[in-house]
C-alpha positions as CSV (number, residue, x, y, z in Angstrom):
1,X,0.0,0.0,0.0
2,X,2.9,2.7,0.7
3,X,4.6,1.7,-2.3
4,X,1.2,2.9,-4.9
5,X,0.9,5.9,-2.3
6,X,4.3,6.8,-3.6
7,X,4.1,6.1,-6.8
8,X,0.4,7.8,-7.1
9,X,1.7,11.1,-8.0
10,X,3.8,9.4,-11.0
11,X,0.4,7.6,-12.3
12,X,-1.1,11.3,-12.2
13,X,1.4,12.7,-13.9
14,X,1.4,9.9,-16.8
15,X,-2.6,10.0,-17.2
16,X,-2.2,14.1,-17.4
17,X,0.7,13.6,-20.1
18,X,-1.7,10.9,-21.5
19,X,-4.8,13.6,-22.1
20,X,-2.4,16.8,-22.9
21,X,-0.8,14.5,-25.8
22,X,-4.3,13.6,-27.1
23,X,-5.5,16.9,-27.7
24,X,-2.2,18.1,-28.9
25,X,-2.6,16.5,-32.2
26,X,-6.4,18.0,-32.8
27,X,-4.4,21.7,-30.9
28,X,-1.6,21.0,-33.8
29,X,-4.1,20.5,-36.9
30,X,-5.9,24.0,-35.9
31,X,-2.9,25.7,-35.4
32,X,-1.7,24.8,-38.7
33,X,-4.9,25.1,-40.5
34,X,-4.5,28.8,-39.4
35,X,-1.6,29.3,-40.6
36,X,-2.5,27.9,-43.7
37,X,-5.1,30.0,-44.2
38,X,-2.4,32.9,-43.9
39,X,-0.6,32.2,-46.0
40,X,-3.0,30.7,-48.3
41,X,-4.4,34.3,-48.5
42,X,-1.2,36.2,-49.4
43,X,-1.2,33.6,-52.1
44,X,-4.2,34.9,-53.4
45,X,-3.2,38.4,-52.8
46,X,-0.1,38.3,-54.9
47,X,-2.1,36.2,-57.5
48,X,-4.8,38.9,-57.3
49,X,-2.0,41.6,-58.1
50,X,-0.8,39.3,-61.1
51,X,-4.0,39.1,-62.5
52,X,-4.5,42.8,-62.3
53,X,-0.9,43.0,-64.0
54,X,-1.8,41.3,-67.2
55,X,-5.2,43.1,-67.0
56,X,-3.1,46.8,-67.2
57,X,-1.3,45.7,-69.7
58,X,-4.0,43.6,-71.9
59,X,-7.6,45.3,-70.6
60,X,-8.6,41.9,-69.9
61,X,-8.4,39.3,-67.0
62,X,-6.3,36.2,-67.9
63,X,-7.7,32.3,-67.1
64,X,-11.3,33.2,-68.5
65,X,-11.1,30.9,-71.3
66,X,-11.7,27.6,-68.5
67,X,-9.9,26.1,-65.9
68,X,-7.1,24.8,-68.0
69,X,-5.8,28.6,-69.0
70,X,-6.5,30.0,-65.3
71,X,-3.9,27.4,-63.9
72,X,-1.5,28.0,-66.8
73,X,-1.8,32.0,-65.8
74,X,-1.1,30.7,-62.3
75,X,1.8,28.4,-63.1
76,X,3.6,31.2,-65.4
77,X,3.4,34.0,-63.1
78,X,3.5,32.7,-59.3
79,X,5.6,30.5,-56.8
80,X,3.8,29.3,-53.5
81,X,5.5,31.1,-50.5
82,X,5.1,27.7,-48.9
83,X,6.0,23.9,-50.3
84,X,7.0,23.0,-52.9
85,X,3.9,22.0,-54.8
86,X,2.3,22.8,-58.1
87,X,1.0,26.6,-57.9
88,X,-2.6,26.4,-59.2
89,X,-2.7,24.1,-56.3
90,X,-3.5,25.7,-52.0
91,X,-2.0,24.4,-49.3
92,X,-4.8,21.8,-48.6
93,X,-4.1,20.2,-52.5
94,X,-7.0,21.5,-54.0
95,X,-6.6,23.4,-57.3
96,X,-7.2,27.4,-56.9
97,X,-10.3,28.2,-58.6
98,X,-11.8,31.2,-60.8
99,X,-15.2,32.4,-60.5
100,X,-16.5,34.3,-62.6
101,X,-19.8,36.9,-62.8
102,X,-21.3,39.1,-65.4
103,X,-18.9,41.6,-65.5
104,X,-14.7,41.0,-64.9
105,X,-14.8,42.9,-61.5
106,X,-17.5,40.3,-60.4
107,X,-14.7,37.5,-60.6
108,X,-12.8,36.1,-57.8
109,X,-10.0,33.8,-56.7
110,X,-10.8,31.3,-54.4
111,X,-8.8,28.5,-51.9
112,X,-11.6,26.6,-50.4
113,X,-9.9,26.3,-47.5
114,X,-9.4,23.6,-44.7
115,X,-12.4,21.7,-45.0
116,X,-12.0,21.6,-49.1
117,X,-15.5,22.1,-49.3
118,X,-17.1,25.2,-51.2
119,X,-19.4,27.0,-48.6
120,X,-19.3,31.1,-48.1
121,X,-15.8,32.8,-48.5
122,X,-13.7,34.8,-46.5
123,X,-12.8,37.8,-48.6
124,X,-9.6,39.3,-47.6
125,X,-10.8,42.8,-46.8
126,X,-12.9,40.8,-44.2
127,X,-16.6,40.4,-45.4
128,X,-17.8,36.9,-46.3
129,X,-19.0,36.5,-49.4
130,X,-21.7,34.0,-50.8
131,X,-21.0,31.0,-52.7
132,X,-23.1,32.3,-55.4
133,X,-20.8,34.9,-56.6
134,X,-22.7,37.8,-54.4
135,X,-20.9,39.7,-51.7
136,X,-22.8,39.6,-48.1
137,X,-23.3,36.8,-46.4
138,X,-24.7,34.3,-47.4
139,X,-26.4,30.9,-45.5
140,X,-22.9,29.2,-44.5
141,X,-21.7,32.5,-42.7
142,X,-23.0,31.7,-39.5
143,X,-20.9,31.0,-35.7
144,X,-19.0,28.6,-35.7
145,X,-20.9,25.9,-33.9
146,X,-24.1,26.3,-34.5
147,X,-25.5,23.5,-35.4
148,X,-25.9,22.0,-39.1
149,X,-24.2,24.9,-40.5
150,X,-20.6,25.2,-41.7
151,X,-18.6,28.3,-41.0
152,X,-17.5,30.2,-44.1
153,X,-13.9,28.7,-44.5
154,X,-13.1,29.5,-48.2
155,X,-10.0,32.1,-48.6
156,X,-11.0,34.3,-51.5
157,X,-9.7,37.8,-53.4
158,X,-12.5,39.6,-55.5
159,X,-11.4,41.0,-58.6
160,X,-13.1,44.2,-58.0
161,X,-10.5,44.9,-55.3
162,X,-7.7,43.8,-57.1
163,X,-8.8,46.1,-59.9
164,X,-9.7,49.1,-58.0
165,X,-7.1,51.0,-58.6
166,X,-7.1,50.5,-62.7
């Protein structure tokens, strides 16, 4: 009996370690996820600023031929600031995406985010903007939380921002 009263405070100490090392891993995904987002959303800044580049110098925004010429803009005229991984691709492995609306300044650039799914966007100036191409917020803006409704996690730069100053 004196011998587990001594070595009680050791068994503590191991089951504490034991729970602080299972929520470290969940604490570590966040963590990253956040700085992911980051620097997912310089990415799309700078690739913003390109884009509003080649629309100086042409009067038009590049990649609105499809998919497949919006990821050869991307590839020619950026480099990730993270990993070395194809650059039409974010930091989660999904491919960056164009949206487009009626007029050029209705586009926008778009990473969607850490749970890869497309719900409401995070534009960089701070608003949330619906997954329909409006700004606002939209149905998938709510708190986090709240029950069946997932917070707005997409990392997006509207084109009317980057082309503000033009």
């Amino acid at each position: 009996m004196v011998r587990l009263l001594k070595i009680l405070p050791v068994l503590v100490m191991l089951a504490g370690l034991g729970v602080v090392i299972s929520r470290a891993g969940r604490f570590l995904e966040v963590v990253t996820d956040k700085a992911k987002v980051l620097v997912t959303g310089m990415e799309l800044a700078r690739i913003g600023e390109e884009m509003r580049f080649h629309y100086l110098r042409t009067g038009s925004l590049p990649g609105l031929g499809g998919e497949d010429d919006f990821e050869r803009f991307v590839r020619d005229s950026f480099r990730p600031y993270w990993g070395g991984r194809d650059p039409a691709d974010d930091l989660w492995g999904e491919r960056f995406v164009l949206e487009t609306g009626g007029e050029e300044s209705e586009s926008r650039i778009l990473s969607r985010g850490p749970n890869r799914g497309r719900d409401d966007c995070r534009l960089l100036d701070g608003r949330t903007g619906s997954a329909g191409g409006g700004e606002g917020t939209g149905s998938g803006s709510s708190a986090p939380g709240e029950e069946g409704v997932t917070p707005a996690d997409d990392i997006c730069v509207s084109m009317s921002a980057a082309l503000r100053d033009s």
